[in-house]
C-alpha angles and dihedrals in degrees: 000000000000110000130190123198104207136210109033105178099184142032095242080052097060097044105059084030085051084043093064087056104240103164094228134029117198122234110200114212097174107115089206085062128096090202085058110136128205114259090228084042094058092041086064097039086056095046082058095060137124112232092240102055112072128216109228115198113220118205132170112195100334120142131270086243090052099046093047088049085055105052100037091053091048106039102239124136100179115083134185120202112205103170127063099289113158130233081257113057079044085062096055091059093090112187096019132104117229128208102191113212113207125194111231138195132160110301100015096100084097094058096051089044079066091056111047084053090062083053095050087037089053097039102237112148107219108200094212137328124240116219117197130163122286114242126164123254090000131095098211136276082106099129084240115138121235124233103278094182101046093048087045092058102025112032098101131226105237093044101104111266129306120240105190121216142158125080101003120141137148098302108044099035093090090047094049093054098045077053109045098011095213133191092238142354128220132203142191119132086033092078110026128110129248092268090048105258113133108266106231097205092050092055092052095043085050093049099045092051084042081055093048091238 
């Protein structure tokens, strides 16, 4: 089960968040954000590192040059798009991986079968797809929950891996995956505090049920 824990905001963050061995951390580049991170902040926070726990770079509508700039100055080669970026503007991010987040509600699983298919007609491999709940006016990191039956009957075998997000914490996350049974899961909202650090108890708890331990 590969996890990300989303949204680290500091240095002393990502260390204690990398020390409780996650595989990927998320570094949120969306100014609107309040989980938005410093470019020379993430660039340390890279550099910091273990080797087995990746930086993923998170962007909503920015541009191809500013997603390149990113990613070159900070070291990261594994992208998610969380806006409503095209395939091809996905096919203009040479060198990077992409992990395309999609927002679902009940009955949108056509329309990102649509678009899976542009992506397979155009030849541009996708590494996973994030699916995360569909809330009006937001691009994720709301605490709503996706769809998990409709994910669990209707997400296809041959579609590129689930990463499951929205609305998991501690609590849920072992009952999301026995339902869905997803590639990865991803959290933000789910363990943080109530001032909106990241809660260091909750991601391990969070990893550790993940984890099935």
């Amino acid at each position: 089960m590969w996890i990300k824990i989303c949204g680290i905001r500091n240095v002393e963050t990502a260390e204690r968040v990398a020390a409780l061995a996650p595989d990927a951390i998320g570094l949120n580049f969306y100014d609107q954000s309040p989980r938005c991170v410093e470019q020379e902040t993430a660039a340390k926070i890279v550099a910091g590192l273990p080797p087995d726990v990746e930086p993923v770079a998170v962007f909503v509508n920015a541009t191809a040059e500013r997603v390149a700039e990113v990613c070159r100055t900070c070291g990261i080669r594994t992208v998610q798009l969380h806006g409503d970026e095209s395939p091809e503007f996905v096919g203009r991010l040479n060198g990077l991986q992409v992990i395309r987040a999609f927002r679902v509600g009940d009955g949108d699983l056509p329309s990102i079968a649509a678009d899976l298919d542009r992506y397979q007609t155009l030849g541009i491999p996708l590494r996973a797809c994030l699916i995360d709940a569909r809330v009006e006016g937001a691009y994720g990191g709301t605490g709503h929950t996706a769809p998990w039956e409709t994910l669990a009957t209707g997400w296809q075998a041959d579609w590129p891996p689930l990463i499951l997000a929205g609305g998991l914490k501690p609590d849920n996350i072992r009952q999301a995956i026995e339902v869905v049974h997803p590639w990865g899961v991803d959290v933000a909202s789910g363990v943080e505090s109530s001032s909106g650090g990241k809660d260091l108890n909750s991601v391990a708890a969070f990893i550790a049920s993940a984890r099935g331990r």
